[in-house]
Phi, psi and omega in degrees: 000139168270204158314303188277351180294346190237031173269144172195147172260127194248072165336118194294294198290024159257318198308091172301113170283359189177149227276196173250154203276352188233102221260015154263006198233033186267181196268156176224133189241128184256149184261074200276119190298310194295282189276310167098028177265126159279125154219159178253138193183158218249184185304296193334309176333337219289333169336303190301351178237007168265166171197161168332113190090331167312185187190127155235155183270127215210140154255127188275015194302139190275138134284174166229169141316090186254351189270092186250189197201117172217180212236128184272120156348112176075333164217060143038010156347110150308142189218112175254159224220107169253116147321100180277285193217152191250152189258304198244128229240324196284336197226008194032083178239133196211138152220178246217149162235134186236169178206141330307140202266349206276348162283337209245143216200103190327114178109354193283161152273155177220137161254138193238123167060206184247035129339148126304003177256161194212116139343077181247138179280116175257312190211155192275141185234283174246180157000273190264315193309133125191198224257138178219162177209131173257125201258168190160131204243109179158150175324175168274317152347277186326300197305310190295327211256342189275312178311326202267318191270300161328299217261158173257154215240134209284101141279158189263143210309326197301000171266141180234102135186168200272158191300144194244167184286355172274350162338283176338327191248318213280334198266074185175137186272186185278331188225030175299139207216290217255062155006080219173318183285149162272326200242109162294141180282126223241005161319308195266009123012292183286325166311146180231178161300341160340288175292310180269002166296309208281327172316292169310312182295340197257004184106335179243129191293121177260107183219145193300135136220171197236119174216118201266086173306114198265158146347314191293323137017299209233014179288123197299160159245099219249006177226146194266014184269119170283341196263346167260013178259126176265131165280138171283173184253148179255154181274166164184171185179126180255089202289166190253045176259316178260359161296348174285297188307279224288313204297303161304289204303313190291332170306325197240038165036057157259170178274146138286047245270074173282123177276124180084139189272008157263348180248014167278323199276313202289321173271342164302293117016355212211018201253121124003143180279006191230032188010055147262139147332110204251141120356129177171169190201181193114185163226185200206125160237052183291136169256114174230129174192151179338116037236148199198105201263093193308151174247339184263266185297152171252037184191154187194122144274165167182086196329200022071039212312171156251187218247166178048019204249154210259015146263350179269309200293333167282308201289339182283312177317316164287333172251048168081154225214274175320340185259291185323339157264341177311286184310314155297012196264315196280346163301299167313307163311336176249030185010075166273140210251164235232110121121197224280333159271010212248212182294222202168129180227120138250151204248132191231000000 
């Protein structure tokens, strides 16, 4: 398929600048693939389509702060400092995309605040990219909680306003756990304790994988060939408790229910030569868009995308390429809200 085919106009007052005021009361729109019926209905609802054995799959991934802001050495440029990833844990290397980058320069120092931490640039990786080693005399325990203290909680630039403290609980799921993402999977958003109580009393197994979701999320899709498009790659790990848990439920042809197209990419990565669900850990640059033969999950939660993004091109793959723009021509109309605070769409 190419690019454009995933084009849509998408009105800027649909984008959620801020969360729902109930992270179970955002609007939901459901999709059924067999019958080709849209209904509308709020999160909480999603009860009414589970049953006893179903299993939905939840990614357990942690943000961290990743968004710091320091001062380039001798003429005190403010400089912001995005964390990608960390390479080395022993010497604290990290790599980092900064802005402005045309200041930063292999050898410059960066100072964050009146901290003890302190920045040396060791190497240019891309544009904006590079290789940082953070010097800092303290535990590790210290180094993360000064990172913790520090840092702004990364929302992606398309909310454009600056991040608030409740960012800190809502840009975060209930049962994120596992430390690593820049990016909330913003699927699991919506869950409340509430929600999974009621899940659980009802039978259906809520079971973990881990995929520490990178930048590369939103990273444009800049060739209109898809098949010439590259993914960044992600950590990920699949335990074998819930590979067990998913396994079962597919033997007695119950649903599998992924919450979010990041943990959709982590069992797309993870399938058996017998199209079971493997145990595994590594990473995945899996690219998925239409036409695309899922082997694990039958269900996808999945928020509200932006055009042309390699999360609507998973989502289409999964509801149909035609019932999924049908459906999102009917989002707008029903200004339904749009990207990581916004609303939730299931595709059954």
């Amino acid at each position: 398929m190419k690019l454009s085919e995933f084009k849509f106009d998408l009105p800027e007052d649909l984008l959620a600048l801020h969360p729902s005021e109930n992270r179970d009361e955002s609007r939901m729109m459901v999709l059924h693939r067999d019958t080709g019926k849209i209904e509308h209905r709020i999160f909480k609802d999603i009860l009414e389509y589970f049953d006893d054995g179903d299993v939905m799959v939840v990614n357990d991934t942690k943000v961290f702060p990743a968004r710091l802001y320091g001062n380039k050495e001798k003429t005190g440029a403010k400089i912001e400092v995005f964390l990608l990833r960390e390479l080395n844990k022993d010497i604290h290397l990290w790599d980092v995309l900064v802005d402005p980058a045309r200041k930063i320069r292999v050898g410059n120092k960066l100072y964050f605040g009146e901290s003890d931490l302190v920045a040396e640039v060791i190497d240019n990786t891309t544009s904006r990219g590079r290789t940082i080693k953070f010097l800092f005399d303290g535990t590790d325990e210290e180094f993360y909680k000064t990172i913790n203290d520090l840092g702004e909680t990364p929302l992606p630039r398309y909310i454009k306003r600056e991040a608030e403290p409740e960012d800190r609980e809502r840009y975060q799921t209930v049962y994120a756990k596992n430390v690593g993402a820049v990016a909330a999977p913003t699927a699991g958003l919506h869950f409340t304790r509430e929600v999974l109580k009621r899940l659980e009393i009802k039978g259906v197994d809520v079971t973990p994988l881990t995929l520490h979701v990178g930048l590369g999320t939103f990273r444009p899709v800049d060739v209109e060939d898809l098949t010439k498009h590259k993914m960044d790659s992600e950590n990920f790990m699949v335990p074998a408790d819930t590979a067990e848990m998913v396994n079962k439920a597919l033997d007695n042809k119950k649903r599998v229910c992924a919450i979010g197209t990041t943990t959709m990419r982590a069992l797309e990565s993870s399938v058996s030569a017998s199209n079971r669900l493997k145990p595994n850990e590594g990473w995945t640059d899996r690219f998925i868009f239409p036409p695309y033969d899922f082997k694990i999950a039958n269900a996808l939660v999945t928020n509200f995308h932006m055009p042309e993004s390699t999360l609507l091109m998973m989502t289409a793959a999964f509801g149909g390429y035609e019932l999924v723009m049908k459906a999102y021509e009917e989002a707008v109309k029903e200004k339904y809200r749009f990207f990581s605070y916004g609303d939730v769409m299931l595709i059954l």
